[in-house]
N, C-alpha and C positions, 0 to 999 in steps of 0.2 A: 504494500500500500504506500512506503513510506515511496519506493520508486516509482508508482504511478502518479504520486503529483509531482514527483521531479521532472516525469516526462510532461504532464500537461502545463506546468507553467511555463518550461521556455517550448513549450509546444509549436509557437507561432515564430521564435529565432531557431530551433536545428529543426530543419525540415530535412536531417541526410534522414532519418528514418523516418520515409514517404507514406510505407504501406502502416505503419501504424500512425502515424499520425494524421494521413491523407484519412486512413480511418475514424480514426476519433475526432477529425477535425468536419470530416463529413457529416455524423451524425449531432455532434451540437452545432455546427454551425447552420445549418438547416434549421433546426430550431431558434436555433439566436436570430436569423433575419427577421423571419417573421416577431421573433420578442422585442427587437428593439421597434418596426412599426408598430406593433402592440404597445412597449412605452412610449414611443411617442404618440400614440394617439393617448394613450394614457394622461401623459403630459399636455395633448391636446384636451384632453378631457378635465384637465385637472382643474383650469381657467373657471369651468361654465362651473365646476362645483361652488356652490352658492357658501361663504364665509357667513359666521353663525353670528346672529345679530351682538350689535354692542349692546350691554346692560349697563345702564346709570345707577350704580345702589342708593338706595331710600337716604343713608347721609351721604349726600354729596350733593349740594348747593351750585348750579351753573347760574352765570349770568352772562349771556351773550347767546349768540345766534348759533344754531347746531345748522350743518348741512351734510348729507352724505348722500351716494348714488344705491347704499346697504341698508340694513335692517339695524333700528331703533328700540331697546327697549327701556322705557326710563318709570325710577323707581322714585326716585327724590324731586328734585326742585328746580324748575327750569324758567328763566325769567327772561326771555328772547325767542323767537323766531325758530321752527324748524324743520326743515326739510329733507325727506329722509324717500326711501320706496313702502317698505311698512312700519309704522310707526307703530306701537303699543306702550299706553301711559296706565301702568300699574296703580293697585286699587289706593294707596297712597302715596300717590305721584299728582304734584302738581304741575301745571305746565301757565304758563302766563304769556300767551305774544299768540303770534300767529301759529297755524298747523296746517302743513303741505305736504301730503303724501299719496302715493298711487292708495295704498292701504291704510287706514286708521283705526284702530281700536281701543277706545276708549274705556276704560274701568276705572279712572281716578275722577280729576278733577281739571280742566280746562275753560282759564279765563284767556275768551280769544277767539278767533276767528278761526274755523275748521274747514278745508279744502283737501276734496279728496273724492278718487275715482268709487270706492267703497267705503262706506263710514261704517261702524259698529259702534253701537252706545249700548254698554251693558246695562245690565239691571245695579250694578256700582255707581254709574258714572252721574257725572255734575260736569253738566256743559254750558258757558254763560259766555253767548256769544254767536255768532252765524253759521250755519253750515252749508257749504256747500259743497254740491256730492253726485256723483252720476247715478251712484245707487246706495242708498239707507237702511239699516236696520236699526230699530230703536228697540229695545227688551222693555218689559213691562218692568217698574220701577228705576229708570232710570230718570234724572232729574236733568230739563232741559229749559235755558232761556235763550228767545232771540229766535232768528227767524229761518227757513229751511228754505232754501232752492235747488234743484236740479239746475244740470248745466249737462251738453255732451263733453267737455272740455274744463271738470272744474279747476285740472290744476293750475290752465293761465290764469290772470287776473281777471274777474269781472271787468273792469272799467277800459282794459284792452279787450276784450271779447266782445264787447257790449258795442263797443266804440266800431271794431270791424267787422261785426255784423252788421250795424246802423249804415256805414262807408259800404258794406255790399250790398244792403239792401237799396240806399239810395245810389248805387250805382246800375243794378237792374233795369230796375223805372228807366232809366235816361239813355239807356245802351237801344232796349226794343223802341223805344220812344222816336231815337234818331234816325 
């Protein structure tokens, strides 16, 4: 044994002995081609695997704006702005500013404006403030103030959405008009 790995390691520098190493090099290297496109798809696979959301724990006080293109999940205190893909604000989590995300769900407490392709308001949550959402669930017991609209598009801003649909609507009229 102890000479069989002396032959496979420099297996690949003395190639005088062909028939066994032409051997042995045949049968793993056949396998090895295909493993290394197998790692690299591996490695191409590796990217899309989704990295597991940040947790804020319950003491830890932020002030200032959060943005990320990942997952959110905060525990404690957050007094600024933030924009994340799915947000989740824990049953004692306060959140104070804005909230922009493809996903929201709500179980804490939200002074602020809510923007988001799906909202969830648990039967926890305390939301004081607008929501806007492509698509809503509100759970029974959950406490809400302030006013709910649909949007196809809630992540942009209302006041740009509003704004370029009014410039396309009034661009319509005047196009068939002419």
């Amino acid at each position: 044994m102890f000479s069989k790995s002396k032959i496979n390691e420099p297996g690949p520098k003395a190639d005088s002995t062909t028939p066994a190493s032409g051997a042995d090099k045949g049968a793993p290297s056949a396998p090895s081609k295909p493993a290394m496109p197998g790692g690299s798809e591996f490695k191409a696979s590796a990217p899309k695997a989704k990295p597991p959301a940040s947790v804020l724990s319950s003491d830890l006080h932020v002030t200032g704006n959060l943005r990320t293109t990942g997952d959110i999940q905060i525990e404690g205190t957050i007094e600024g702005d933030i924009r994340a893909h799915l947000l989740t604000v824990g049953e004692g989590a306060t959140v104070k500013g804005e909230v922009i995300a493809d996903d929201v769900v709500v179980n804490g407490r939200v002074v602020g404006r809510v923007r988001g392709l799906k909202v969830r308001l648990t039967s926890t949550a305390r939301v004081e403030g607008d929501i806007i959402h492509k698509t809503i669930a509100i759970e029974s017991g959950a406490h809400f103030e302030g006013s709910v609209q649909r949007q196809d598009d809630p992540l942009n801003s209302g006041a740009k959405g509003s704004a370029a649909s009014a410039a396309a609507a009034a661009a319509a009229p005047k196009d068939p008009a002419s």
